[in-house]
Backbone bond lengths (Angstrom), bond angles and torsions (degrees), N, CA, C in turn:
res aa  C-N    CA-C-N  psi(-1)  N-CA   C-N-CA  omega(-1)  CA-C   N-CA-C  phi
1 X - - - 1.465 - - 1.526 110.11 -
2 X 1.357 126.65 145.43 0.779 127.01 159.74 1.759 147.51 -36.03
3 X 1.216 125.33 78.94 1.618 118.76 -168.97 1.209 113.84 -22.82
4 X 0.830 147.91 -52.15 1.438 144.14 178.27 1.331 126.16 -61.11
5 X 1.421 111.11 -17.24 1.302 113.52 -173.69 1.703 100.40 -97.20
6 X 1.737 113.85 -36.85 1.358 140.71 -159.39 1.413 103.95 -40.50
7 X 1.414 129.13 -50.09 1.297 143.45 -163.32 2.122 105.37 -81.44
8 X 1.357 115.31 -19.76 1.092 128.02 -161.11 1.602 99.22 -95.32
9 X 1.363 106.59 -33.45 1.286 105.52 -161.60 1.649 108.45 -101.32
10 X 1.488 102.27 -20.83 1.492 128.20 156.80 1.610 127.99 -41.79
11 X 1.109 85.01 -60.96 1.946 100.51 179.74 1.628 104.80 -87.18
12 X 1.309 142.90 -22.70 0.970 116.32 146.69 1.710 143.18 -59.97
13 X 1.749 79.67 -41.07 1.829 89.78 164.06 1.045 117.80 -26.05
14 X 1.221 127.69 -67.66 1.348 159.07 157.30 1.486 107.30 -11.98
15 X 0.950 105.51 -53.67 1.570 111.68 -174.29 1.621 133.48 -94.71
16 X 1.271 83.05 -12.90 2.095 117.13 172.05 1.308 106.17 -149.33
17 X 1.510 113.35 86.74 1.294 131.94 -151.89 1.664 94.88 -84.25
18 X 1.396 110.69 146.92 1.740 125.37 -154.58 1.539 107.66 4.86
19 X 1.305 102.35 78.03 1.613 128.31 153.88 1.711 115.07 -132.62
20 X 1.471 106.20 33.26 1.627 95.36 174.23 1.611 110.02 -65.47
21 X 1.192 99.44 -56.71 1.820 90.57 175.89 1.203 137.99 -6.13
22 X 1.639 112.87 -57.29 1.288 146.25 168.30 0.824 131.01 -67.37
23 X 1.951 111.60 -35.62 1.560 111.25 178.16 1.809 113.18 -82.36
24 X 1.793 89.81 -24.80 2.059 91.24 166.21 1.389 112.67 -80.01
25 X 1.285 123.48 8.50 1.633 113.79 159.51 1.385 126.20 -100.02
26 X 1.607 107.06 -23.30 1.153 134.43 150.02 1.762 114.22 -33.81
27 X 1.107 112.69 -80.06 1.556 138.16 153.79 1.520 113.20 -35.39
28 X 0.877 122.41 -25.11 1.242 101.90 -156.36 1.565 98.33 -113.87
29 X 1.596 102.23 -5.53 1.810 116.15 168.54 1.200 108.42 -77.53
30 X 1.656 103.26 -45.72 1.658 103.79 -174.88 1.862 121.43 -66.00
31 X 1.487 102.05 -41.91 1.164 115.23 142.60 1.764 136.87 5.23
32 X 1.924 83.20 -82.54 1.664 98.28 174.20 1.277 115.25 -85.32
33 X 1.459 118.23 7.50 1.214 122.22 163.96 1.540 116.39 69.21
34 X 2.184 94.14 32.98 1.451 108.88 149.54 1.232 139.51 -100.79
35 X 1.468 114.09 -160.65 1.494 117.15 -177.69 1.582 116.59 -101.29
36 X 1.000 128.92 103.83 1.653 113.48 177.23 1.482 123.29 -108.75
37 X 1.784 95.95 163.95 1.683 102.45 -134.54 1.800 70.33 -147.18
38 X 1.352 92.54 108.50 2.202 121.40 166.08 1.477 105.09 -102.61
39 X 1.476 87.29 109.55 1.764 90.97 171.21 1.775 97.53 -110.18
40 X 1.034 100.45 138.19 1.772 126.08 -163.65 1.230 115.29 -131.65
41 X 1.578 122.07 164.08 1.717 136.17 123.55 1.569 100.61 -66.99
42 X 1.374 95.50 148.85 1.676 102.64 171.75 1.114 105.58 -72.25
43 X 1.072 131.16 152.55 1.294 150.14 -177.53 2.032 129.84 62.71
44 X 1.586 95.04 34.98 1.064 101.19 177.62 1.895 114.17 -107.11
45 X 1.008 124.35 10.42 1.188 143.80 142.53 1.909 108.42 122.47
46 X 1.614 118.46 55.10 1.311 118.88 -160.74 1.143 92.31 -91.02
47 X 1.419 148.67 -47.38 1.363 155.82 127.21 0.917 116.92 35.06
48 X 1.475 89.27 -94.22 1.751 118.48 179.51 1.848 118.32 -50.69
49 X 1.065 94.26 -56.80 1.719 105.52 170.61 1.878 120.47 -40.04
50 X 1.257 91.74 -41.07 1.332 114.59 -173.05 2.242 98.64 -78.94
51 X 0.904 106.12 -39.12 1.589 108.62 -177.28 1.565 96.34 -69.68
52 X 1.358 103.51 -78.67 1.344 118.62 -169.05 2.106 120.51 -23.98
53 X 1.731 92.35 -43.93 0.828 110.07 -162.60 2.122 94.65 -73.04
54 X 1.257 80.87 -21.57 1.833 70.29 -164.85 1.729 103.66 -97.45
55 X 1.387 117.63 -7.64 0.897 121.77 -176.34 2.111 100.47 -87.86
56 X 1.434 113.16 -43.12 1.549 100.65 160.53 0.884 130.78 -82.60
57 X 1.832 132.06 18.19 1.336 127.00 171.59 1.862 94.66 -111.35
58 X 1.127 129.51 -18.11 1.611 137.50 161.14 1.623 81.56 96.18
59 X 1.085 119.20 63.12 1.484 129.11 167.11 1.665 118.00 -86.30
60 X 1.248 136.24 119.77 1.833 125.21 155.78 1.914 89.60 -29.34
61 X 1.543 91.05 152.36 1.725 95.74 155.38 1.372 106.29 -161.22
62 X 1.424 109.94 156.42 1.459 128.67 -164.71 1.484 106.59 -141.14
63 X 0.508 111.21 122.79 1.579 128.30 164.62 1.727 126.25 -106.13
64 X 1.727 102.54 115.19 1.497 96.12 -162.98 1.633 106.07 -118.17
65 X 1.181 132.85 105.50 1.350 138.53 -173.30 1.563 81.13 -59.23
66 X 1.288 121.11 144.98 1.715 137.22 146.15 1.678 91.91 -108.08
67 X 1.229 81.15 140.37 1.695 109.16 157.52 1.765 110.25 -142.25
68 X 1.657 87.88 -170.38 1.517 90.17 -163.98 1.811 98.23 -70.21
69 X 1.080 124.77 -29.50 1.534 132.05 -158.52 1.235 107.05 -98.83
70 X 1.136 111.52 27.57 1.817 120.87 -170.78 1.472 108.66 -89.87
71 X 1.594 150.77 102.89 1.292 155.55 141.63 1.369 117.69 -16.15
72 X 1.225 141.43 168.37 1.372 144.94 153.90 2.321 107.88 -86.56
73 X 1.202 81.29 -30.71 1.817 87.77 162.48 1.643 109.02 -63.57
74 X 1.440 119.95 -47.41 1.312 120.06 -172.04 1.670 103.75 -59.39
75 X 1.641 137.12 -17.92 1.346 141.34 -155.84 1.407 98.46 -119.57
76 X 1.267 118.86 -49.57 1.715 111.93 -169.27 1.476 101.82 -105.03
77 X 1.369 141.16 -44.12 1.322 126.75 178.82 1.945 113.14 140.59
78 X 0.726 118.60 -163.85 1.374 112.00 -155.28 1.544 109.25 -154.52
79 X 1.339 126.30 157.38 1.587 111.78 -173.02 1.864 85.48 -132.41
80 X 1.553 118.33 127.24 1.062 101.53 -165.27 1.564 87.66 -131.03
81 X 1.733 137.26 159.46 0.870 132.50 -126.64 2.050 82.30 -114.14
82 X 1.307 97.94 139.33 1.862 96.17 -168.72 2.169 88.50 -109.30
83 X 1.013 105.78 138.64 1.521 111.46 -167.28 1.670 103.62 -100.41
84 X 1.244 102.99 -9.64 1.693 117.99 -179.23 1.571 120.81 -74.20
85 X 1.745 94.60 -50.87 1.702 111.84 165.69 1.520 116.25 -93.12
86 X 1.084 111.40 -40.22 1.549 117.98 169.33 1.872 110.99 108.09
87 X 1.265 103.43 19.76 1.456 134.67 176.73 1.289 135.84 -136.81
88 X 1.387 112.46 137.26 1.505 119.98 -174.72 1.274 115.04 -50.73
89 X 0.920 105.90 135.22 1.764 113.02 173.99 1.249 109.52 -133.70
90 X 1.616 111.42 122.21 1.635 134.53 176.43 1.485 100.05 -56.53
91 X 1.336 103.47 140.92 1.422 115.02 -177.96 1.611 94.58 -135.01
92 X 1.301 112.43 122.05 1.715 124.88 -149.19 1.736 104.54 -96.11
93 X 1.312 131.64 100.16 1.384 140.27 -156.72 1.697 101.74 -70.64
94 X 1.209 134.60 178.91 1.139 128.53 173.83 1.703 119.50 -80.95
95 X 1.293 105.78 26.92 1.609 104.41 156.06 1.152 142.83 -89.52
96 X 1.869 95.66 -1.12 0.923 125.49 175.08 1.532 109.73 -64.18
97 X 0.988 152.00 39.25 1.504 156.43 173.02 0.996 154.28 -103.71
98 X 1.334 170.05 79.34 1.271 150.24 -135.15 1.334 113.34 -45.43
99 X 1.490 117.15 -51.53 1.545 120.15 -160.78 1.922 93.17 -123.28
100 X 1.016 116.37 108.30 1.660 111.57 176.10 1.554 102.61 -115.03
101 X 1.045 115.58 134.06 1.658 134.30 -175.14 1.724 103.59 -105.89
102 X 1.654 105.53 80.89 1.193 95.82 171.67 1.433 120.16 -84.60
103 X 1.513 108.82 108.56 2.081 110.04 -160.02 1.883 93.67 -106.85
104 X 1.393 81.67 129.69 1.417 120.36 -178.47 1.205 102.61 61.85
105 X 1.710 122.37 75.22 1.693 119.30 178.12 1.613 98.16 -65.39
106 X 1.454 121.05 -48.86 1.638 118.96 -170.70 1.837 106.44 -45.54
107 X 1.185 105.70 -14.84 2.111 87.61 178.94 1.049 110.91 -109.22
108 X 1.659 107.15 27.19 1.965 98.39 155.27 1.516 111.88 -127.32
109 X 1.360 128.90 151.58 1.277 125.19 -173.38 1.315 116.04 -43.35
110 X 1.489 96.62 -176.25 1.731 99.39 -170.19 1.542 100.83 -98.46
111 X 1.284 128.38 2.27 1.141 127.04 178.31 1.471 104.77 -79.60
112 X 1.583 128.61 -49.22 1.640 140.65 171.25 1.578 98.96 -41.75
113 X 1.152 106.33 -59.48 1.880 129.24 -163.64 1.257 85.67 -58.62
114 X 1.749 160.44 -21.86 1.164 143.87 -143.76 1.608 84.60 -109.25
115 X 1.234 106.22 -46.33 1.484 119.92 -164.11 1.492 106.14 -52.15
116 X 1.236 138.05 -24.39 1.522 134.01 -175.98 1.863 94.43 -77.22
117 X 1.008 114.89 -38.93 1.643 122.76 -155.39 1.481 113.91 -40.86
118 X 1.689 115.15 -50.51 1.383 97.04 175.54 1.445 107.15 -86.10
119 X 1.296 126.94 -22.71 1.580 116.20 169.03 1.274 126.21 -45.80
120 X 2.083 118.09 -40.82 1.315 111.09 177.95 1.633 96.99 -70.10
121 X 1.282 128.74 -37.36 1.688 114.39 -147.09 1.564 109.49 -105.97
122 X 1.654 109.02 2.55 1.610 100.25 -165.33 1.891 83.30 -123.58
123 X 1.787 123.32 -26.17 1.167 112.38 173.10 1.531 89.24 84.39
124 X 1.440 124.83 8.33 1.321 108.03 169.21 1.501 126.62 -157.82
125 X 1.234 143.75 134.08 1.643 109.12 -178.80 1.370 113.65 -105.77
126 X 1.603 111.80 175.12 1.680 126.66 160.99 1.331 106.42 -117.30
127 X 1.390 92.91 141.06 1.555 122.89 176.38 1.216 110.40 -133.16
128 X 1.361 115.66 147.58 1.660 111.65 175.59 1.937 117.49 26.71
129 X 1.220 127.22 50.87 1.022 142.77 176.87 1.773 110.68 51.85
130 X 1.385 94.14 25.15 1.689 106.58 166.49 1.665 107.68 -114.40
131 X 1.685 90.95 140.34 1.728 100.86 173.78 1.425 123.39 -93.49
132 X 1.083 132.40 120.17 1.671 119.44 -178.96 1.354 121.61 -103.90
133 X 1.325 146.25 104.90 1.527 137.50 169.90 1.498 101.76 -25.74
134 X 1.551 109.39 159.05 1.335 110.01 161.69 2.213 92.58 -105.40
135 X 1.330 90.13 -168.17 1.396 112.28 147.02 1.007 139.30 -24.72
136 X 1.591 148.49 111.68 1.423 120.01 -165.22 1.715 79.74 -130.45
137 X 1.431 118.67 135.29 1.366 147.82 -14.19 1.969 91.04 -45.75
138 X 1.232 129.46 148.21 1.580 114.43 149.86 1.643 105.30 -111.41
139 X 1.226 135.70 -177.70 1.670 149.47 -151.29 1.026 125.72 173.35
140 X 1.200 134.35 83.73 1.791 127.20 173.11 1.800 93.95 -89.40
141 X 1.728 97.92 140.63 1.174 88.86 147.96 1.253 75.41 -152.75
142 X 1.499 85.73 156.00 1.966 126.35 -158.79 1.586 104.09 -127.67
143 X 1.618 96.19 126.65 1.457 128.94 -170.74 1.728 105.48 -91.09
144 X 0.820 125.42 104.08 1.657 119.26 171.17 1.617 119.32 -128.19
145 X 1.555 113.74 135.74 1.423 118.07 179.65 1.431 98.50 -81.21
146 X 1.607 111.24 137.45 1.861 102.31 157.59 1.171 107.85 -40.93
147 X 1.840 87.34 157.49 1.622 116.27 169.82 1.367 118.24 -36.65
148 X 1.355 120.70 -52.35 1.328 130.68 -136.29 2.410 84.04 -98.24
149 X 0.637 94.78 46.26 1.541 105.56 -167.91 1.754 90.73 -124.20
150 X 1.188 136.28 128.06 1.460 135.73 156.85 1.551 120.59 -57.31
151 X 0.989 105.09 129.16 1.627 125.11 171.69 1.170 124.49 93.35
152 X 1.910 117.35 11.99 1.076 135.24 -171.81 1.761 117.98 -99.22
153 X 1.789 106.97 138.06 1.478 84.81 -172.85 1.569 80.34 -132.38
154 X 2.140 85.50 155.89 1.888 83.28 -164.04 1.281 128.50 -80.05
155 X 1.145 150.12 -167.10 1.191 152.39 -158.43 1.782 118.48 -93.91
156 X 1.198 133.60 62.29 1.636 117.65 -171.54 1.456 110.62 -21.21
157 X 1.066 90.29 138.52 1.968 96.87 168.14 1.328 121.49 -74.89
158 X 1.047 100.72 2.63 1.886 94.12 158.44 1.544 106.93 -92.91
159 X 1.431 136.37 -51.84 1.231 124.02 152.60 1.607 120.45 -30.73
160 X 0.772 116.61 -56.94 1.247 127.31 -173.98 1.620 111.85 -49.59
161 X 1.226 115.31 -47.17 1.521 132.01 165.97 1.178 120.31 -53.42
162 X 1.319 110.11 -25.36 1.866 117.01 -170.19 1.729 100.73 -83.64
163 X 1.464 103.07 -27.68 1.656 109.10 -175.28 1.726 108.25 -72.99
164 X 1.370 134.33 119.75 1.320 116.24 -157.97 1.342 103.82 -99.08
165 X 1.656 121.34 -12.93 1.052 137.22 150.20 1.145 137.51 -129.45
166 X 1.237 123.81 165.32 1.679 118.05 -172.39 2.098 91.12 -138.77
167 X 1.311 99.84 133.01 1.806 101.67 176.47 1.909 87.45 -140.49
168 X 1.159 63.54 151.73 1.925 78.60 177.19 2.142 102.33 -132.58
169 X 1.212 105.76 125.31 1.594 124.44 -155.50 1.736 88.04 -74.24
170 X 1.322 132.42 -56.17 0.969 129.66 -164.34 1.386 110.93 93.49
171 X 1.515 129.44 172.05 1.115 139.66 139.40 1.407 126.90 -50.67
172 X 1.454 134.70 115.62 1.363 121.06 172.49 1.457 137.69 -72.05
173 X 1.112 109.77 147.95 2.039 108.82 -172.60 1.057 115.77 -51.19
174 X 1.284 119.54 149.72 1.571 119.28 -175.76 1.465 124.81 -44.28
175 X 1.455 93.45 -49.48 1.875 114.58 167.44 1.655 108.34 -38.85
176 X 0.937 112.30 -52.07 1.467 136.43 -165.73 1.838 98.00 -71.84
177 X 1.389 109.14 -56.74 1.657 99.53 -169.04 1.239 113.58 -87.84
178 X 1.694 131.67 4.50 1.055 163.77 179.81 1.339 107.08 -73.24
179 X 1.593 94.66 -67.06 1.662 104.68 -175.78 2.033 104.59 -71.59
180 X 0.961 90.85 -25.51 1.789 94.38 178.06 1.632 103.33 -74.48
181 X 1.097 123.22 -23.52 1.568 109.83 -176.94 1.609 108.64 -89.90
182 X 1.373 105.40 -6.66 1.336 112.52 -167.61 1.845 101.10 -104.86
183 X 1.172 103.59 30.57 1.515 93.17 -169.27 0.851 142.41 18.88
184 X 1.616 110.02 62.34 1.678 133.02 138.05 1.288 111.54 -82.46
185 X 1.186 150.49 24.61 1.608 121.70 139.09 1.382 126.19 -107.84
186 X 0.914 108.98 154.78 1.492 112.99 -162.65 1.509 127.35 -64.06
187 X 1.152 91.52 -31.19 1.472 124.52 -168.82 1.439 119.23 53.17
188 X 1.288 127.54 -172.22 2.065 122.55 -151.02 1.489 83.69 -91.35
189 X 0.929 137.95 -28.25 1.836 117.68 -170.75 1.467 106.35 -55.52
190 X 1.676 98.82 -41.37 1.595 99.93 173.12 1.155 137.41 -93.42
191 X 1.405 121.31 44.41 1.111 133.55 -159.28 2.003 114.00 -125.67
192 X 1.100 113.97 112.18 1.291 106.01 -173.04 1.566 136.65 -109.37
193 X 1.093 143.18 178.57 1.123 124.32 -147.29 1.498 92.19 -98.32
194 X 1.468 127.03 140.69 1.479 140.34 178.00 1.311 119.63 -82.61
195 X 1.354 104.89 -64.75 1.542 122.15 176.03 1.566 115.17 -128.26
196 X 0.995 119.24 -179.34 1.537 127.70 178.66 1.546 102.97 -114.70
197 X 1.104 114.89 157.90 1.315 137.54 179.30 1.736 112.97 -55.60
198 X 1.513 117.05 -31.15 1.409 119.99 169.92 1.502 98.32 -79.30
199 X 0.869 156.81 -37.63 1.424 159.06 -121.16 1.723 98.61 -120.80
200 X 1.552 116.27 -42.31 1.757 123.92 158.20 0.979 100.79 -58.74
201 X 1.608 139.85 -48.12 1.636 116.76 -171.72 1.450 111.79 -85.63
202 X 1.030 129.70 13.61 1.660 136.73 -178.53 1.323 96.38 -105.31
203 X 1.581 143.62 -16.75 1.141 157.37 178.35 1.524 117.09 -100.67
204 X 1.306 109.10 -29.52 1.403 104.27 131.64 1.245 165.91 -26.39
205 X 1.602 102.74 -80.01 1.193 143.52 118.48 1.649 99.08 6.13
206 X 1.262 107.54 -96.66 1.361 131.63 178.70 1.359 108.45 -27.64
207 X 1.577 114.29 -56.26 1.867 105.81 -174.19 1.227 101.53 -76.45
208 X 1.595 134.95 -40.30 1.385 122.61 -159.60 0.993 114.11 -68.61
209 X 1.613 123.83 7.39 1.793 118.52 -156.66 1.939 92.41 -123.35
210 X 1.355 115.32 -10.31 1.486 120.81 178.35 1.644 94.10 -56.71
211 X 1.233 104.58 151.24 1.522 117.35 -160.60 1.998 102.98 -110.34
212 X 0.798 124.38 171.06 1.969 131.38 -146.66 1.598 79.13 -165.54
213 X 1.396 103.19 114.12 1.567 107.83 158.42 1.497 98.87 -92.12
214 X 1.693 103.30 177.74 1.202 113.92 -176.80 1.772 117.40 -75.24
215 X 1.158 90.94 -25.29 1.731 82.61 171.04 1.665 114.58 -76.46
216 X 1.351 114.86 -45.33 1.456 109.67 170.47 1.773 113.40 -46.63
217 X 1.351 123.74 -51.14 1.304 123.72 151.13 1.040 147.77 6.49
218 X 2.086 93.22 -73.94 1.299 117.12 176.85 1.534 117.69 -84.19
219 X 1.382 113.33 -17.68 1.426 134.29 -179.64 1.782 90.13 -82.58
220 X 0.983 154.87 -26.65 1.133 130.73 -152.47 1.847 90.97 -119.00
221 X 1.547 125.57 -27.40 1.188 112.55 156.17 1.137 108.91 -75.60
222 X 1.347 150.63 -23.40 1.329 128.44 162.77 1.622 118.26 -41.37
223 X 1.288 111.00 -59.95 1.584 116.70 172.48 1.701 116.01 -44.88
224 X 1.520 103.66 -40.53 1.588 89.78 170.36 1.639 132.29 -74.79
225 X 1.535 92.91 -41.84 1.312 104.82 168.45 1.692 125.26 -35.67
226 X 1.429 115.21 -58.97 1.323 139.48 168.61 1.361 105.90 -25.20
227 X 1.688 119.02 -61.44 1.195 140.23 178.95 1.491 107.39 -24.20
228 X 1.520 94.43 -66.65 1.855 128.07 -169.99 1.448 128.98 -61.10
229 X 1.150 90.14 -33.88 1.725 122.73 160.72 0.739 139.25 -89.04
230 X 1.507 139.00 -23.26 1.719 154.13 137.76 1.071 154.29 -73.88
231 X 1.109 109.37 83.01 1.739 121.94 -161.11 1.769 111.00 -31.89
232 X 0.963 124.94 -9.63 1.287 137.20 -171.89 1.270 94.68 -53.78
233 X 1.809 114.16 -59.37 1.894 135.58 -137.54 1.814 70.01 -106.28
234 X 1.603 120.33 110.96 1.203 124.44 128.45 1.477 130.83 -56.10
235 X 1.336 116.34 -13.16 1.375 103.53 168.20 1.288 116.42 -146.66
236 X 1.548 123.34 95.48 1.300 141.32 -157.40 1.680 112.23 -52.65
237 X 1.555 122.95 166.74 1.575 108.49 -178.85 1.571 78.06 -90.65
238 X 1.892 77.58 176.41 1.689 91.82 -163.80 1.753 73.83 -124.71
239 X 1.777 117.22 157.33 1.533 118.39 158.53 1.126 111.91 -30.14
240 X 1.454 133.43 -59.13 1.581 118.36 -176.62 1.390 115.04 -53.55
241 X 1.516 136.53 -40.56 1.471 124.49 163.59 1.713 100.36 -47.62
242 X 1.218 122.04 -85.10 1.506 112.58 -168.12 1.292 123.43 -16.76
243 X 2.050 108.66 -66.09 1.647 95.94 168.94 1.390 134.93 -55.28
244 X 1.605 115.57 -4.15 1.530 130.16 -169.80 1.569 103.50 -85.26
245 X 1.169 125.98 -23.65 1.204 154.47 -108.80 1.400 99.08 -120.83
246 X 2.163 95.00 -69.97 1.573 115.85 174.40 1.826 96.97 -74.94
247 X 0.850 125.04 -37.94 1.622 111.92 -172.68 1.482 126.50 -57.25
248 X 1.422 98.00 -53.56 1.461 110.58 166.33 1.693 127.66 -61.71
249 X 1.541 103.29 -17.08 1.640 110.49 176.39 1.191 110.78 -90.53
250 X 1.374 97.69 -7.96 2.031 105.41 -171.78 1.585 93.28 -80.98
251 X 1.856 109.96 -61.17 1.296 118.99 -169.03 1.867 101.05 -62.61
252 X 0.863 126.08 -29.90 1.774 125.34 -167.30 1.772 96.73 -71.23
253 X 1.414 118.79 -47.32 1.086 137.07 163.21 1.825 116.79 -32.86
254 X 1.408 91.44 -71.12 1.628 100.16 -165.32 1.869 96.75 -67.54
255 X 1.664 116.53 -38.57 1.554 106.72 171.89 1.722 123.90 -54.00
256 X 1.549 104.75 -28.10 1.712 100.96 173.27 1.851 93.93 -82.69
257 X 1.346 125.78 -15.72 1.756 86.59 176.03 1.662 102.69 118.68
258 X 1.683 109.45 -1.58 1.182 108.16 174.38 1.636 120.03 -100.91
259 X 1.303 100.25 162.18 2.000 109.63 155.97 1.317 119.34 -81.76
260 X 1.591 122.94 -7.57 1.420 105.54 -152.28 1.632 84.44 -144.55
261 X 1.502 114.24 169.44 1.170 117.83 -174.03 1.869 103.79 -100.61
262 X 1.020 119.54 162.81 1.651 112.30 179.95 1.465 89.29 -127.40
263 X 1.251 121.93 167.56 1.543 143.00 167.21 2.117 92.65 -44.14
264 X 1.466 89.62 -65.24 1.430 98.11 -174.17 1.346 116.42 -43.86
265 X 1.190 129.29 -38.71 1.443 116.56 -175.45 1.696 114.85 -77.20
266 X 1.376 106.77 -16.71 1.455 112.04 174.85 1.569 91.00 -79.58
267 X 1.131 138.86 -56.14 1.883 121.09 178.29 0.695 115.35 -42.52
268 X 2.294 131.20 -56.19 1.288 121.79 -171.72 1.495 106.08 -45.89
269 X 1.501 129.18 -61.93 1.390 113.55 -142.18 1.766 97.31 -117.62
270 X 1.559 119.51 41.48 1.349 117.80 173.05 1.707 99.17 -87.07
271 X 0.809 143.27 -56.66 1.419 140.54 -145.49 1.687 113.73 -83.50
272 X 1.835 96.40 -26.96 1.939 105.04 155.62 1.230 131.61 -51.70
273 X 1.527 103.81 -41.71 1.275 155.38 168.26 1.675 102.98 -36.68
274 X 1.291 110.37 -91.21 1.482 114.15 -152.09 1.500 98.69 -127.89
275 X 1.477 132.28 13.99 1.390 106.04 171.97 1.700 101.05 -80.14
276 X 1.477 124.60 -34.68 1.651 97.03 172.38 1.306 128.12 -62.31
277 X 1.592 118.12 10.50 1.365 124.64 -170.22 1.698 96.94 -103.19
278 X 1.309 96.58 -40.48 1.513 100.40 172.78 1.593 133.44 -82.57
279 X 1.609 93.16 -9.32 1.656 99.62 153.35 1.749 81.15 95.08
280 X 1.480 121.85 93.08 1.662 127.03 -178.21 1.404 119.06 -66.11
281 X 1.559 103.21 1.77 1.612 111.53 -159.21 1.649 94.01 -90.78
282 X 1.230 111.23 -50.51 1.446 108.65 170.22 1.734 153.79 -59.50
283 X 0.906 141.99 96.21 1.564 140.16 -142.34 0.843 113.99 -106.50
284 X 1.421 143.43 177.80 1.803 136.00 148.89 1.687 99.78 -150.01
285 X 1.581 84.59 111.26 1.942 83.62 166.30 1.237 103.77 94.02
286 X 1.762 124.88 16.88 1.610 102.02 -146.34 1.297 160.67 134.74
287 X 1.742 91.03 -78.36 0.929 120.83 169.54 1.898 127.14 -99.54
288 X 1.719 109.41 166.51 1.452 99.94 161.60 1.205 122.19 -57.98
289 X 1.426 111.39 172.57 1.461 105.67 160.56 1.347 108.77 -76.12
290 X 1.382 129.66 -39.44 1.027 119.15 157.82 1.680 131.50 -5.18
291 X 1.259 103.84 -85.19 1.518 132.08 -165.12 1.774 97.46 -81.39
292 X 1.275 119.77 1.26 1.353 141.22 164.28 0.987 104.34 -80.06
293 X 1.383 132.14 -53.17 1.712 134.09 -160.47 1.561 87.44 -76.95
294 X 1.460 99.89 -65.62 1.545 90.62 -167.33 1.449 153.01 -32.51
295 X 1.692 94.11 -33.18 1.691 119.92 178.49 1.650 94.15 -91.41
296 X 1.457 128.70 -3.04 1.520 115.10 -178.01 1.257 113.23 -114.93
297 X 1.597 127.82 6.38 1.657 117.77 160.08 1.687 92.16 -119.01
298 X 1.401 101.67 148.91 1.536 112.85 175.02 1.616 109.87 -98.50
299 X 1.337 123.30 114.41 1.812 128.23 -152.06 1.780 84.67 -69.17
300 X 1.356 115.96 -14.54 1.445 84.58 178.39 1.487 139.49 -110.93
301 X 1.731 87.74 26.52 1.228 120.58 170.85 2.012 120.66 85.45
C-alpha cells in the first residue's frame, strides 16, 4: 500500500474495526475526486466512516439528517431580508462544507434529493440568480437504508449517476464485533488529523496522473460495451460510468503503490462502480450484475 495512504487507513481501522476494505474504497472515491453513496442497515457504522474519514483528511464536516419534511432551503441556504442595510443577505446552509454527510438521503423527497444535483456536479449552487462556489476539496457522501426499509423513497437515476460509487460496509465478523465490545476501538475523540486538505489534493494529483495503457483501455471498454450489447444489463453504462471507471482504477492503483493501472484494479473497484448504474436489484445465476460483467469479458481480450 501506499505510505501515504498507510497511516490513513490505519487509524481508521481502528475505529471501524476490520473494515479496511471499505475504508480503501472509501479513499479511493475521494481520491478520484468523487461522490460516495453507503447503502446500509442502520447502525452498521455509515456515520462514523463518514466523520472519521473527514476528521483524518482535516476536512470542514457537516452532517445533514434528511427527513421527509426537509426543504432544499434547509440544504443550500436562504437569503433573508436584513432591515439594517435594506438587502437580502444569503444565509449559507450546511452545504457549505468540504465533507457533508448527507445520512439517509432516501427519507427525503425527491424534490430535496434534486437539490444536491448541481452541487455534486457543478461544485456550486444558484440561488436567487446568484452563483456560490462550494468547498474546494468538496465531498458528499450519502447514507441510505434499503428500499424495503419504511419511509424510504428511491433514488432517480440521475442522482444516482452523480454517486461515482456505491460500497455497502456490511455487518462485521464476530472477531471484529467482539473486539469492539471489548473496547478496542478508539473511537472519534481519538482520532487525529492525518493530512491537511492541501496535502489530499496533492494526492490527487498523484492518482489522476497514474497512466492506463491501451490494453487496460480496451479491456475496460470491453466491460462497457458488454453492457450495450446484452440484453441481460437493462440499463447500459453511459461515458460517465467509463470515466468513473478509469478514475477510480487510477486512484485504487496509486493506493496499492503503483504508476500504472493493472486489469486488477479495474476488478477491485468495478462492481462499486456501476452495479447502482446497473440497477443492484437485478442478478443472473446468483450473482450481481456486477460480478456478472466481470466473469463475462476476458481482460486479456
Amino acid at each position: 500500500m501506499n505510505p501515504l495512504i498507510v497511516p490513513i487507513v490505519e487509524q481508521i481501522n481502528k475505529q471501524l474495526l476490520g473494515k479496511e476494505y471499505q475504508i480503501k474504497q472509501a479513499l479511493c472515491c475521494l481520491l478520484a475526486n468523487g461522490h460516495l453513496l453507503i447503502e446500509d442497515a442502520p447502525g452498521v457504522g455509515k456515520t462514523t466512516l463518514s466523520h472519521a474519514l473527514a476528521i483524518s483528511l482535516g476536512l470542514s464536516y457537516n452532517r445533514i439528517q434528511f427527513t421527509s419534511d426537509m426543504l432544499p432551503a434547509d440544504l443550500l441556504g436562504v437569503s433573508i431580508f436584513d432591515n439594517t442595510s435594506g438587502q437580502f443577505v444569503f444565509h449559507r446552509g450546511p452545504i457549505f462544507s468540504q465533507l457533508v454527510l448527507a445520512d439517509e438521503i432516501n427519507r427525503t423527497s425527491p424534490k430535496t434529493q434534486s437539490a444536491l444535483l448541481e452541487a455534486m456536479a457543478e461544485r456550486q449552487i444558484s440561488i436567487d440568480g446568484e452563483t456560490y462556489k462550494l468547498s474546494d476539496p468538496f465531498f458528499v457522501i450519502a447514507t441510505q437504508n434499503p428500499l424495503d426499509h419504511s419511509g424510504t423513497y428511491e433514488l432517480p437515476d440521475s442522482q444516482l449517476d452523480r454517486f461515482m460509487m456505491r460500497v455497502s460496509l456490511g455487518f462485521p465478523s464476530i472477531d471484529a464485533e467482539k473486539r469492539m465490545l471489548q473496547g478496542h476501538s478508539i473511537g472519534l475523540d481519538n482520532l487525529k488529523q492525518v493530512i491537511n486538505p492541501e496535502q489530499l489534493k496533492e494526492l490527487q494529483l498523484g492518482a489522476s496522473q497514474v497512466t492506463a495503457s491501451d490494453p487496460i483501455l480496451n479491456y475496460l471498454l470491453a466491460l462497457v460495451q458488454e453492457t450495450r450489447v446484452n440484453s441481460k444489463y437493462p440499463h447500459p453504462l453511459s461515458p460517465r460510468a467509463s470515466q468513473a471507471i478509469l478514475a477510480t482504477a487510477k486512484a485504487w492503483a496509486f493506493i496499492e503503490n503503483r504508476k500504472y493501472v493493472l486489469p486488477e484494479d479495474i476488478q477491485a473497484i468495478l462492481s462499486a462502480v456501476v452495479e447502482h448504474r446497473l440497477r443492484h436489484t437485478n442478478q443472473q445465476g446468483g450473482q450481481s450484475l456486477g460480478e456478472h460483467l466481470l466473469h463475462s469479458v476476458n481482460p486479456l481480450g
